[in-house]
C-alpha positions in Angstrom: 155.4 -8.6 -48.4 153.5 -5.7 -50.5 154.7 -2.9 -52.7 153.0 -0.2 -52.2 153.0 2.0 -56.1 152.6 5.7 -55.9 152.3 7.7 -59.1 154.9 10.4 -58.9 152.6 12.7 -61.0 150.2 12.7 -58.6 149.9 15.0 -55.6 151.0 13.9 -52.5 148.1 15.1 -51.0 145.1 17.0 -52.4 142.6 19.9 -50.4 139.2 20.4 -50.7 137.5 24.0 -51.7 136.3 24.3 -48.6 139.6 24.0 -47.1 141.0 26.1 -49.5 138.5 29.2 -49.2 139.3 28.8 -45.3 142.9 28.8 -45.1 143.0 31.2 -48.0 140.8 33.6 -45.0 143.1 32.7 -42.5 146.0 34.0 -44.3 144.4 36.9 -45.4 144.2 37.6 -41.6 147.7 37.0 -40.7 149.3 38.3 -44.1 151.3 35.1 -44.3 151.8 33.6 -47.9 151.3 29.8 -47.8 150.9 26.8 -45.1 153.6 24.7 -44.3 152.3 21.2 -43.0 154.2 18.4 -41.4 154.3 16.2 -38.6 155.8 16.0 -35.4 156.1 13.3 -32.8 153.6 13.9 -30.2 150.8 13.0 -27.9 149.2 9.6 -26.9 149.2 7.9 -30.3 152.4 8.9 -31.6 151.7 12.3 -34.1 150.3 15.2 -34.8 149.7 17.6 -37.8 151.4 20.9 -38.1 150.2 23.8 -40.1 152.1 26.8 -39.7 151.4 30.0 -41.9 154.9 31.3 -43.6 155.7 33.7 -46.3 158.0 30.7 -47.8 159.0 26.9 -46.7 162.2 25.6 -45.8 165.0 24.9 -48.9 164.1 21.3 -49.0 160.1 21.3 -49.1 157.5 20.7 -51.6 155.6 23.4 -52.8 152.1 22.5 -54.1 149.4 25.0 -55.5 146.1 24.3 -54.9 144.3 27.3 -56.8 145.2 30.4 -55.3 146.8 28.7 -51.8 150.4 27.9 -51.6 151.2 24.5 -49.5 155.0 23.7 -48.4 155.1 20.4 -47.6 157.9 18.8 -45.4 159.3 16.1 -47.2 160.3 14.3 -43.8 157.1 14.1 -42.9 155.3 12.8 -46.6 155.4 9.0 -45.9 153.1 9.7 -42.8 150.7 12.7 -45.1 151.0 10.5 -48.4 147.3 10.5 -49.8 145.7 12.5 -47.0 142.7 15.1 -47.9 142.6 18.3 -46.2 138.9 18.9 -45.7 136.8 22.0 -43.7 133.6 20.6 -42.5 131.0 21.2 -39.9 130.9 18.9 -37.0 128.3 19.6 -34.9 128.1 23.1 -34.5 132.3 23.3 -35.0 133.8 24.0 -38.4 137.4 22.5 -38.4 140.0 21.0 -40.9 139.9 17.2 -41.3 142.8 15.2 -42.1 141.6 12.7 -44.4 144.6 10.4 -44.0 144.3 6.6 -45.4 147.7 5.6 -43.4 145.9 6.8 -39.7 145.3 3.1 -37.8 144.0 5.0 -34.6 143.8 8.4 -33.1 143.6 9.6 -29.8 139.5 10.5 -28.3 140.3 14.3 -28.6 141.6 14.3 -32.0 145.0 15.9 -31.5 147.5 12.7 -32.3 147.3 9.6 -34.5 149.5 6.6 -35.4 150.3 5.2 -38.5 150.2 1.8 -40.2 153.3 -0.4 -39.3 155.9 0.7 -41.6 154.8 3.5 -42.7 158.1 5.8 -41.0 158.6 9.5 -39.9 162.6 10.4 -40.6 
């Protein structure tokens, strides 16, 4: 058995610059106010991520400020998003955001689900 220690100082997940400048552009665009990211149960490996841009989360989320960017995230969904990095990088001639997630044991070939370490639960 292991104990897994999480300092409740910390954020629950941190994002890059680069990630920042872009989704601070992509709200620009769609004159949202913030992201809201959770997971859902979906495609060959069990989950997927789930950014949606919204003027305000739901009663129960966590807000988190990241310089000028608001992130809601859903607290249903932080046991599976615990430690991740949001990240914009190139790959190959594609710019997209990276999920940095330390819990992810194996994701699908296309990229659009993951699972997660045994234990590790979505409510």
């Amino acid at each position: 058995m292991s104990v897994e220690v999480f300092d409740v100082n910390a954020a629950p997940i941190s994002v890059t610059p680069a990630a920042v400048r872009h989704l601070l552009k992509q709200l620009a665009l769609s004159g949202k106010k913030g992201i809201r990211l959770s997971v859902k149960e979906s495609g060959c490996t069990g989950f997927m991520y789930v950014l949606d841009e919204v003027d305000v989360g739901q009663a129960e989320d966590i807000t988190l400020q990241e310089d000028a960017l608001t992130l809601w995230l859903d607290p249903e969904s932080l046991s599976i998003i615990r430690g991740t990095q949001l990240d914009f990088v190139f790959e190959g001639l594609n710019r997209v955001l990276k999920f940095n997630n330390p819990n992810v044991t194996a994701a699908c070939g296309c990229g659009e689900s993951f699972s997660v370490e045994e234990g590790v639960s979505y409510s």
